[in-house]
Each structure stands twice: as C-alpha cells, then as structure tokens.
C-alpha positions in Angstrom: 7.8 15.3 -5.4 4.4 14.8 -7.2 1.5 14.7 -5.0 -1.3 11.9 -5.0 -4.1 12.6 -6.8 -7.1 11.3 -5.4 -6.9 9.5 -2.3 -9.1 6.9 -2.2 -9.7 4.6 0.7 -11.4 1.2 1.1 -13.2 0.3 4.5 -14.4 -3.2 5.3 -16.5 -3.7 7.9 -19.1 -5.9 8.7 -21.3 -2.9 10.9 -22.7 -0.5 9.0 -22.4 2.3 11.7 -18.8 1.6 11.8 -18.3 2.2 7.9 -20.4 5.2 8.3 -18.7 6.7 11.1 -14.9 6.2 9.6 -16.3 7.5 6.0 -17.9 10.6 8.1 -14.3 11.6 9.0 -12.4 10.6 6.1 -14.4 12.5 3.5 -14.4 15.4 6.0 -10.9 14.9 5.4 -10.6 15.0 1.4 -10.5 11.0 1.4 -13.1 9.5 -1.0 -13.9 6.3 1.0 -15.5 2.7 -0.6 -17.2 1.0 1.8 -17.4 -2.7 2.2 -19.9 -5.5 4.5 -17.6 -8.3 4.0 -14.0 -9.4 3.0 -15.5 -11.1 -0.2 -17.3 -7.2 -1.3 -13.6 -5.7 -0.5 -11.8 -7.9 -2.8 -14.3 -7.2 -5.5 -13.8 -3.7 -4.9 -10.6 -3.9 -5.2 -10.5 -5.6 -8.1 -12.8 -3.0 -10.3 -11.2 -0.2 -8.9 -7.9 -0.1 -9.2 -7.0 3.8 -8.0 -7.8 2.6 -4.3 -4.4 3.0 -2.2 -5.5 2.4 1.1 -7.6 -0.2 3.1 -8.7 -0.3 6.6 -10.3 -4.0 7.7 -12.2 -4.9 10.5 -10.6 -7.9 11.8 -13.7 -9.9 13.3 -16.3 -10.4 10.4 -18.4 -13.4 9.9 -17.3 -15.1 6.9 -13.3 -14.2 6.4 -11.2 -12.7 9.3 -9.4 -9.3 8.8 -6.6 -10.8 8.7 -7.4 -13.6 6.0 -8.8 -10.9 4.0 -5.8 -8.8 4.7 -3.5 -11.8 3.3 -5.5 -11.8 0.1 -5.1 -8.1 -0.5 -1.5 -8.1 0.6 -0.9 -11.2 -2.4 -3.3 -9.3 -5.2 -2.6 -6.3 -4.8 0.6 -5.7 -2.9 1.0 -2.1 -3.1 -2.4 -1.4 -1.8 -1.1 -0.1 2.0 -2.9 -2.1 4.6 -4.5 -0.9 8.0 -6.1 -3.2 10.7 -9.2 -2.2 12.7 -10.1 -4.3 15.4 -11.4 -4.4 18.9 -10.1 -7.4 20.1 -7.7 -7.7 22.6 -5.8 -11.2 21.5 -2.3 -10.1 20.4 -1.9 -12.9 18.4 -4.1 -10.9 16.1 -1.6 -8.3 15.7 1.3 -10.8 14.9 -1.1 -12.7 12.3 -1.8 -9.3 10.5 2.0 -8.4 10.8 2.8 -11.9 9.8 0.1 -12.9 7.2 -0.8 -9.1 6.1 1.7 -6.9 6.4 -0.2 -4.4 7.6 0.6 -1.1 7.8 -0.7 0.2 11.2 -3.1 -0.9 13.4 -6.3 1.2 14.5 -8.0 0.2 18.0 -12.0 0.0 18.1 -13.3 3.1 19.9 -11.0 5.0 17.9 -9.7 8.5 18.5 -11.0 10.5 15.5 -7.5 12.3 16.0 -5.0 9.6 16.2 -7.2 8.1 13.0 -6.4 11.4 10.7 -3.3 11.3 11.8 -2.6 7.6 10.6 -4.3 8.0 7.5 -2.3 11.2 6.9 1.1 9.0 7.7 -0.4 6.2 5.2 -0.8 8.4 2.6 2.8 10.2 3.1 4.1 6.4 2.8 2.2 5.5 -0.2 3.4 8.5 -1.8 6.7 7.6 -1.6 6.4 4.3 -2.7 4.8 5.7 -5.6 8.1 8.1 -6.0 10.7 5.3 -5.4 9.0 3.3 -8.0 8.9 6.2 -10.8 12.4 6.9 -9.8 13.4 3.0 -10.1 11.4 2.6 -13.6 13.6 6.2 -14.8 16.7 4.6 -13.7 15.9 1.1 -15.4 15.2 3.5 -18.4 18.4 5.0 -17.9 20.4 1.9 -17.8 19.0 0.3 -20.6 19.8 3.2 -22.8 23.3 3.2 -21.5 23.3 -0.7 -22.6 22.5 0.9 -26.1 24.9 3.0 -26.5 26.8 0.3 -25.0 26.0 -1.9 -27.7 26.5 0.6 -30.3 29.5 2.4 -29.4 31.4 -0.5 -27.3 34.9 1.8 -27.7 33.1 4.3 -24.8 31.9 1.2 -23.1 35.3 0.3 -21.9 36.0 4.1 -21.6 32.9 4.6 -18.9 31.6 1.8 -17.3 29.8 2.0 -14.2 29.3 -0.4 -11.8 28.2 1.6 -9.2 24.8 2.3 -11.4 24.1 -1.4 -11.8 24.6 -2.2 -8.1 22.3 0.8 -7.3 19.3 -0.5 -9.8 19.9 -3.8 -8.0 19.7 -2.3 -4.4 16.2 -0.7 -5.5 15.0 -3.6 -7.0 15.1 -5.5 -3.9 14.1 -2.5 -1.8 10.7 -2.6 -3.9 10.6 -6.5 -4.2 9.9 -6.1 0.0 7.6 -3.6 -0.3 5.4 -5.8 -2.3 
C-alpha cells in the first residue's frame, strides 16, 4: 500500500494557546500543522492548500460555529477527514457535527495528549485508505474502459467473455466513494 506523503493537518481555533499547544504535539509527531483564528482563515487555507488532509475545529468560535465551518469543509472539500474539538458539553453538538459535518471523531477540550496521537494516527490510517480505494477504483474504471475497447473493436470476444461481475463491482465502488464524499 503506498504511504502518505506529507501529512498535513489544519487546526482552527479561535485561542491562540490552543493552536499552539495541539501544533506542539503534532509536529512532535511528524504532522506539519496550519493553524487557523477563525472558520473564515480555515476555509481560505483550505482553499490555497490543497495537500491538507486533515482538520481539527474548535466548535465554539465567534463568528462561525465548528460545526458550520465543519459543513462548509465537508461540501468543498469532501475528502478532507474532519475532527471536532470542543469543550462543550451539549450533545446536540455532537449530532449537528455528525449530522451537518460528518465528522470524523470527536476530541474533548482538556485533551489527553495520548488519546490525541492516537486519533490522529487512526485519521491518517483512514485517509490512507481512502486515498487507496480511490486509486484502485480509478485503475479499475481504466480497466473497464479498455475492455469496452476491445469490446468495441473485437465484438466476436465480446460475446465470448463478458463480465458482469466487473461492471457490478465498479458500480459497488462507485457508491462506496459517492458516501465517502
């Protein structure tokens, strides 16, 4: 399987000691981390730089919510794997991020500098996979349109070797990354 390059990590939070302290242990970690103050800085950032994979948002943030700005990331950039960090209690929170962000996991304010390597070390597993499925999906699509080629120019094998089973199977994938997204 090939490994991620760079992993690069977007943190938006409204306190700078907060942005400090998560980039302290990221980098630590081999993570290059972008910090943001605001939801409206993230989205820029994620706009000119389009190798970031991972973000991790405050939820309360004067301005836009974690969860609005979580929306907007999970709509413009939908394979950008999405991480909630919040201190509030209100589990309605947690089902708007679910709902509205499809967020990835969710990262309770004090953190545990161990539980937080360990999730980011998950998240990256997960985007790496993604990345795979979808380099295996665009090789199959390849595949199959190569197959309608030779289809195309040799339609005496066509009826010798057709195979359904492949079609359904580039289908299937489709709609597995269509959900992801």
């Amino acid at each position: 399987m090939k490994a991620v390059k760079e992993k690069n990590i977007l943190v938006v939070d409204d306190e700078e000691t907060v942005r400090e302290s998560l980039a302290s242990v990221l980098e630590r970690e081999g993570y290059r981390v972008f910090p943001a103050e605001s939801g409206d800085e993230g989205l820029r950032l994620l706009k000119e730089t389009p190798q970031l994979q991972l973000v991790i948002s405050d939820h309360n943030m004067p301005g836009m919510s974690g969860v609005e700005f979580l929306k907007l990331v999970r709509e413009r950039h939908p394979h950008v794997t999405r991480i909630m960090l919040t201190g509030d209690p209100d589990p309605q929170v947690i089902i708007r991020s679910i709902n509205e962000g499809e967020v990835y996991r969710f990262i309770q304010k004090p953190w545990d500098n161990t539980m937080l390597r360990v999730t980011i070390y998950f998240a990256f597993e997960a985007i790496q996979l993604e990345e795979e499925n979808r380099r295996l999906v665009a090789a199959l699509r390849r595949q199959m349109n190569f197959l309608k080629d030779l289809e195309r120019d040799f339609p005496y094998l066509a009826a010798l070797t057709r195979d359904e089973d492949a079609q359904l199977l580039l289908a299937q994938a489709d709609l597995v990354d269509s959900n992801r997204s």
